[in-house]
Structures are given as structure tokens and as C-alpha cells.
C-alpha positions, -999 to 999 in steps of 0.1 A, spaced: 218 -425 40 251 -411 37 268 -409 -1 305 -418 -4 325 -413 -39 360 -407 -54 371 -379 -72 370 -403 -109 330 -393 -108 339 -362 -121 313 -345 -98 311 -302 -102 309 -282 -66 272 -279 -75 261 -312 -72 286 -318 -39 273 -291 -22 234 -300 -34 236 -335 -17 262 -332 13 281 -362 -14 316 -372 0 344 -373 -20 371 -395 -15 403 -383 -32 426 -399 -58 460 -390 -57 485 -379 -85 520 -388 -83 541 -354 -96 576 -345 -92 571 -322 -67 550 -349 -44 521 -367 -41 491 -341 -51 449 -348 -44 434 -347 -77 407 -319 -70 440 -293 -59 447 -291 -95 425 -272 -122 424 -292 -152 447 -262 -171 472 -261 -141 476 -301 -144 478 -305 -184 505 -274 -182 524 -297 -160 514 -331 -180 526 -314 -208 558 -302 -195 569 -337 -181 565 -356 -214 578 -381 -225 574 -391 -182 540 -390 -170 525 -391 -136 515 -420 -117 479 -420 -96 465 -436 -67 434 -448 -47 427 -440 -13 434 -464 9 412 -488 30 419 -465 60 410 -436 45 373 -449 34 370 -463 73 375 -430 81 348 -413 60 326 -440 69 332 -436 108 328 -397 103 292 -404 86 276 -418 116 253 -438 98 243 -460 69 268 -456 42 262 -464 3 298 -461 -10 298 -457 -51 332 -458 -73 350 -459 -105 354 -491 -122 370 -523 -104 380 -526 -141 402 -497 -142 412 -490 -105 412 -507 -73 395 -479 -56 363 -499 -53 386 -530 -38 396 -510 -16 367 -496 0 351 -534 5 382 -541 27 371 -508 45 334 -524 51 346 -549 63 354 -536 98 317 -522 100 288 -543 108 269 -561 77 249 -539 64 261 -503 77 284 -494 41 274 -508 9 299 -505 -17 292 -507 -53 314 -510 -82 299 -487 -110 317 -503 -135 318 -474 -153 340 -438 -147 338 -400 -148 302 -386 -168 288 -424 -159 297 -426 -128 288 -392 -116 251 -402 -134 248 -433 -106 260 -412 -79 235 -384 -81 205 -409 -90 217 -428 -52 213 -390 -37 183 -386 -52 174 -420 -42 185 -418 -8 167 -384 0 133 -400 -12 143 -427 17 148 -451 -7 168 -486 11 197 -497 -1 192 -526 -16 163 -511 -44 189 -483 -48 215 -506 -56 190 -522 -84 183 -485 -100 220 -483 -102 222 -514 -120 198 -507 -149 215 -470 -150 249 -488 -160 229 -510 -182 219 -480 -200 244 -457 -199 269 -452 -223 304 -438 -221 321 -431 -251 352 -408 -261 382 -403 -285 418 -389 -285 440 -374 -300 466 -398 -290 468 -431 -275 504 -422 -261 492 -415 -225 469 -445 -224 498 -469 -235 524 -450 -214 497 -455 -183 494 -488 -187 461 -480 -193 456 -496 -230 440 -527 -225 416 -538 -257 431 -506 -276 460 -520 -279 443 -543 -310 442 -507 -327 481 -504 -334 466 -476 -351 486 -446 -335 512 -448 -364 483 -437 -387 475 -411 -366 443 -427 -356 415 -416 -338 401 -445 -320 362 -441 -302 365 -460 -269 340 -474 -244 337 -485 -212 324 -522 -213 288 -529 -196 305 -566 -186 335 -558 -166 342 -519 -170 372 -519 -190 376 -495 -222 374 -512 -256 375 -502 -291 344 -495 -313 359 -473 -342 384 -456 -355 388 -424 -376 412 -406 -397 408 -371 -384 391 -357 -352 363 -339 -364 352 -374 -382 354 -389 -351 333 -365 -333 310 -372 -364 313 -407 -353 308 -405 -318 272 -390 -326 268 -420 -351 271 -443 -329 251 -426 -296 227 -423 -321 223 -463 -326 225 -468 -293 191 -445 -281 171 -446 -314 134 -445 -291 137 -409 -290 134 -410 -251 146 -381 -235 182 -381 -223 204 -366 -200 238 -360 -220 274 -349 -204 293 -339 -230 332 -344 -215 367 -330 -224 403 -322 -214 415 -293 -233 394 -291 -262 364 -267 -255 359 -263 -296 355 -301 -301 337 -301 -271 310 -279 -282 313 -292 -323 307 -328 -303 273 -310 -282 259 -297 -314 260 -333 -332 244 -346 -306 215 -323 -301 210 -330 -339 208 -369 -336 195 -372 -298 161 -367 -279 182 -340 -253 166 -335 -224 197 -319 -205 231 -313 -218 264 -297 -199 297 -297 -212 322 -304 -179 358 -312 -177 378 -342 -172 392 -348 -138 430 -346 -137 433 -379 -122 416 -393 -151 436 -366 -177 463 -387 -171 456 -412 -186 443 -397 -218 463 -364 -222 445 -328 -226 431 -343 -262 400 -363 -250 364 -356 -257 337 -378 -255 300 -376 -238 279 -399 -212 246 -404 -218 212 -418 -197 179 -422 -201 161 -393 -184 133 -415 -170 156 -436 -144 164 -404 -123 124 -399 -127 122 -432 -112 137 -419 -77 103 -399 -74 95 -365 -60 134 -363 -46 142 -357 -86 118 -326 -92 134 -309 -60 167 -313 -76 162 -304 -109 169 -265 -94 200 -274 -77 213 -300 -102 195 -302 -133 182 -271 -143 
């Protein structure tokens, strides 16, 4: 089974190249043209974010004929996994792709989730698929990974989420006058961010974060952890140390965020996903012969 993504899953050039995954682009609008998200290092891209405030870019989704495409090129059965319907309508837009293939030959799920989250569903459908797994049982891991997995992160401004149009539930903050930092997830019911906290200072967000993480996995089962950030490799670590203190960590990585997602939360995000270790275990042998390529 072949696996088809979007650039939203955050995915490194390790775990591309480990599983063959293909990686339908997003697109960011600058003033120089329409760029694909993975052309930009996250530095180049918050340079230029940074240099076209207060004006920032728009984004994207591919289009239907761009996901027939990749699904014509795959020559076989396609399981097609992207970034919230809640937040984008790339996932909309590869149904209407599916449509011109028989029932059956793509399968398109909606992770309802984005970036650390969704890359954790995408690898466990690789791993999945290369034990020979069928579609439909892979479809149910990926449902109890979402169930389990948490996405949560703070800013250091809401200014790019309310210029993006991107806001939503964090608008009931009104907090950015106060200098705020709000914690934000991504809803297990219909993949849209919402408010859980707010702090008065970064580092007691961070503190915060952990807190809450913390609640949310008190078994002490071991757990795969992806600490995310824009431009803020000091939080980013400060955020990786609280959590080995308060968490069972059975893998940790600190990666960046994609630019197509950066712009939407400016250079000053950090925040972590985090899984329970076992449901990768569940795909079988397939997860012990990636643990060199992908989770070592």
C-alpha cells in the first residue's frame, strides 16, 4: 500500500526516505510568487515572515488534480493521510480526487490533527502497511492514535493566528493585550485549536505545557514525544527537559515547524506531540525494523 501526505505532517527526510511516503505539497503565497512549503528552510521563511509584517502570506492546498496525479503515479492501493479538515481543506480535497478511482483503490483519512500528530498517524500507516496490514484495520489504529495523542503548544503572540484567520476558539482569550501566553490544542472532536490555559510569561507556559501533558498520561506508559518549534531552539530544549521530568519518555526529538504551518503562528511557537509508544508496537514486527531507520 502506497502512503500519500501533505507537507502539514511535518515529516523529516529521514522518515520520507525510510518508507517511499509521498508528500503532497502546500503552497505559500509570497510576494515574489506562489512558493512549495518544503523550498523554504524554516530560517529563510521567518526572515521573510518577518520582514513582510504587518502583511503576512496566504497558503494553499493542493488541488484535487494534483492528488489524482500522485495517486495515478502509485499504481496501486492508496491510503491518503492529511492535516485536519478542521483547519484546511486539503483532506476535502483529496476525497474529490478519490472519487475518479474505483471504490476502494485510495482511502483518505482526515487525521484531525496537524504537524508532530499527524506525522505520528502517518508513520504508524507505513509501519502498518509494510506488515501488510489492510486498510480498513489501519484506518482503526489511526483512530485510537488520534484518540491518544495530544497536540499542544504556545506563542509568543496570537498576532499571526488572528491575522491568518486562523483564531477560531482563541479568540475567547482577548488576552494578547496582557501579553498572554495562551496553551492551545488541537480538539479530538473536530480538529480545530482551542484554548486550555493561559500564562503570564513564556517560560511559565512551558512549565505549563508539562503540567498539563503530565495529566493527560499519568500511567507512566512509555511515550513517544516530538517536542516542536519555530524559532525558539532554547525554549525548545527548556520545554524537552520538563517533559522528561514529568513523562515516561520512551523517544524524544526536537524538529521544526513547517513553514506552511509557521505562518500561522509566527517564529515564536513551541509546543510538543505526544503518543503512546505501544500503538506503533501494535503494527508488529514492521515497528522493530524501523526503529533503526526512524526511531532510534
Amino acid at each position: 500500500m502506497n502512503i500519500v501526505t501533505d507537507s502539514a505532517a511535518d515529516l523529516t527526510a529521514a522518515d520520507i526516505a525510510a518508507y517511499g511516503l509521498t508528500v503532497a505539497p502546500l503552497y505559500i503565497q509570497l510576494p515574489e510568487g506562489e512558493r512549495r512549503s518544503e523550498e523554504l528552510s524554516p530560517d529563510d521563511f521567518y526572515d521573510r515572515l518577518e520582514a513582510m509584517q504587518p502583511a503576512i502570506p496566504t497558503t494553499n492546498q493542493p488541488s484535487p488534480g494534483l492528488f489524482a496525479e500522485l495517486y495515478r503515479r502509485a499504481a496501486g492501493p492508496v491510503m491518503s493521510i492529511h492535516i485536519s479538515s478542521g483547519l484546511s481543506g486539503t483532506a476535502n480535497a483529496a476525497r474529490l480526487a478519490a472519487t475518479d478511482f474505483a471504490p476502494g483503490e485510495v482511502t483518505v483519512v482526515d487525521t484531525l490533527t496537524l504537524s508532530g500528530g499527524q506525522r505520528f498517524q502517518v508513520l504508524a500507516a507505513a509501519i502498518a502497511a509494510r506488515a501488510g496490514w489492510p486498510a480498513a484495520a489501519i484506518v482503526e489504529l489511526l483512530g485510537r492514535i488520534q484518540a491518544q495523542t495530544e497536540v499542544i503548544f504556545t506563542l509568543e503572540t496570537l498576532s499571526y493566528l488572528a491575522r491568518g484567520g486562523r483564531i477560531g476558539r482563541v479568540q475567547a482569550l482577548a488576552g494578547a493585550v496582557l501579553n498572554l501566553k495562551p496553551l492551545i490544542d488541537v480538539s479530538h472532536g473536530d480538529g480545530k485549536y482551542n484554548t486550555v490555559g493561559k500564562s503570564r510569561t513564556l517560560p511559565r507556559a512551558l512549565a505549563d505545557l508539562a503540567e498539563h501533558l503530565a495529566g493527560l498520561y499519568p500511567g507512566g506508559e512509555p511515550l513517544w514525544v516530538s517536542v516542536m518549534h519555530g524559532r525558539l531552539p532554547e525554549q525548545a530544549e527548556r520545554l524537552a527537559g520538563l517533559l522528561r521530568e514529568r513523562l515516561n519518555i520512551g523517544r524524544l526529538e526536537v524538529l521544526r515547524v513547517s513553514p506552511v504551518l509557521g505562518v500561522h503562528t509566527g517564529p515564536g511557537v513551541v509546543g510538543a506531540a505526544v503518543m503512546p509508544l505501544q500503538l506503533l508496537e501494535e503494527a508488529g514486527q514492521a515497528y522493530q525494523g524501523a526503529s533503526s531507520a526512524v526511531l532510534a
